[in-house]
N, C-alpha and C positions, 0 to 999 in steps of 0.2 A: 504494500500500500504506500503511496507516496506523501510526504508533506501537503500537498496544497488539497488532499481530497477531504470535502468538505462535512466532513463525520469526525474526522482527524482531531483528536485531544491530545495536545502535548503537554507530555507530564514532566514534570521537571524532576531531576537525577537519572540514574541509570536504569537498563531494562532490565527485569526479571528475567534470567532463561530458566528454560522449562524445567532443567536439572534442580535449579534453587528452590523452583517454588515444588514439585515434588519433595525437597528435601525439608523443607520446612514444614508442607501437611505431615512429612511422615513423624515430625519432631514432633508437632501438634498434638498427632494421633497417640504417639509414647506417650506424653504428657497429660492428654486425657484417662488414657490406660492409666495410669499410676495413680492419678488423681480419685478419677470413678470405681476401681476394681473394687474396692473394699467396702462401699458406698450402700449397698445391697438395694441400687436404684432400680424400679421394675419390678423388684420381687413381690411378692402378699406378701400377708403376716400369718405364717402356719406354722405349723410342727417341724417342718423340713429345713433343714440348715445343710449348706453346703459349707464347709471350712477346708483353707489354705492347708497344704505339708504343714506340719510343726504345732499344729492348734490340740488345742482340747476346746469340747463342747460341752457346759455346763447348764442344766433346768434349773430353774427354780421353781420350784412345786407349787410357788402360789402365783404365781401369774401365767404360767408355762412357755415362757420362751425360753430357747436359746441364745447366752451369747457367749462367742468365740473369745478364749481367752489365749492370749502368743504365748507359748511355752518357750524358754529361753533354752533350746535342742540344736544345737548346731553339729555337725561334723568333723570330725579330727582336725580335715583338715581347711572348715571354715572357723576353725575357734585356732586354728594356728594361725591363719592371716590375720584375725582381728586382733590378736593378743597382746601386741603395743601398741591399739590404741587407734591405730592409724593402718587402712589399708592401702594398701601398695597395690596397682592396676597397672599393667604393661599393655598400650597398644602395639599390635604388630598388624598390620595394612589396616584390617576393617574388623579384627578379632579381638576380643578384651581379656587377658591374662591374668590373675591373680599369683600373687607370690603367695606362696603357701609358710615357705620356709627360705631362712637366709644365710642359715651358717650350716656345714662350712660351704656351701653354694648355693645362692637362690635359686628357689625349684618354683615353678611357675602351673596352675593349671588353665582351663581353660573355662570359661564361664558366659554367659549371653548378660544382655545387659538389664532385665529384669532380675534376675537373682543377684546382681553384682549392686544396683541399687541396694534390694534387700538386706545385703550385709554390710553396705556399706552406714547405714540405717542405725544398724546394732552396734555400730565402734563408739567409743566414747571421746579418741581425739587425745592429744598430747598435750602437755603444757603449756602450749603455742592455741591451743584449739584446732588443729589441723588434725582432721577425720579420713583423708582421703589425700595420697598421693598418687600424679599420673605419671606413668614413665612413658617412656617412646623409644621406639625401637628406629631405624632412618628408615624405613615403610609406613611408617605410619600413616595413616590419611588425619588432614585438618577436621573430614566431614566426620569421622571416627570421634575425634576430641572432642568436637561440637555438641555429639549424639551425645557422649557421655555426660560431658558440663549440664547441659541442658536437662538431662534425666535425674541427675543428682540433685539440681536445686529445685526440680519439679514435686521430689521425693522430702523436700526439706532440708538438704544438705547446701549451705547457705555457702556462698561463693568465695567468702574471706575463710573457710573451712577444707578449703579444695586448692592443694598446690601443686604444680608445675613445673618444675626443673625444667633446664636449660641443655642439660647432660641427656644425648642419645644413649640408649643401651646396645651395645651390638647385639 
């Protein structure tokens, strides 16, 4: 379409491509997931509870609902990443890594980025306040760092809590 055709709205700054704005619904769409998931929007009010891994479901006999309460159950080796405080995240291209363990060599696993929120939920942060360190690997993608940033402080995990090194991991 040309400048002078007369429908023509010129918007001031730069164009969206289709890549960005995909990439932002799909942040959107994380951010509602993490937001809404727990919300039990939709549902009636019946006997039926559907509860996350890691829950117990408790009645109370005088009213009779259920409500989910988080059992503090983690995995060897999610209670080993969180256990100073501060979890360690390795991106390498578009995948998010977990340091499990550091001595005598950091052992890394692999994890998606809803469970990685999740735990990263249950740290309590260092002296500094810093819950959450990102490494990077030289593959990393920006759009990776972005996905995570963004899911972390959607989750609650507040941006001055979230640091970044400068240092590539090979």
């Amino acid at each position: 379409m040309s400048d002078d055709h007369p429908n023509h709205v010129p918007v001031p700054g730069r164009r969206i491509s289709g890549k960005r704005l995909i990439g932002g619904a799909a942040m959107l769409g994380i951010a509602a997931m993490l937001i809404f998931r727990d919300s039990g929007a939709g549902f009636s009010n019946t006997q039926t509870a559907i509860t996350p891994a890691n829950t117990s479901v408790t009645v109370d006999q005088n009213n009779d609902t259920a409500t989910p309460q988080e059992v503090a159950v983690l995995s060897p080796e999610d209670a080993a990443a969180v256990s100073s405080g501060v979890l360690s995240v390795l991106i390498d291209e578009r995948s998010f890594l977990i340091r499990i363990t550091e001595q005598p060599e950091p052992r890394y696993r692999s994890s998606d980025l809803i469970d990685l929120v999740q735990l990263a939920r249950k740290t309590a942060g260092d002296g500094n306040g810093i819950r959450v360190q990102i490494l990077r690997r030289e593959t990393a993608r920006p759009s990776a760092e972005q996905d995570l940033i963004t899911a972390l402080q959607s989750a609650g995990v507040s941006r001055d809590s979230i640091v970044m090194p400068e240092q590539i991991i090979p």
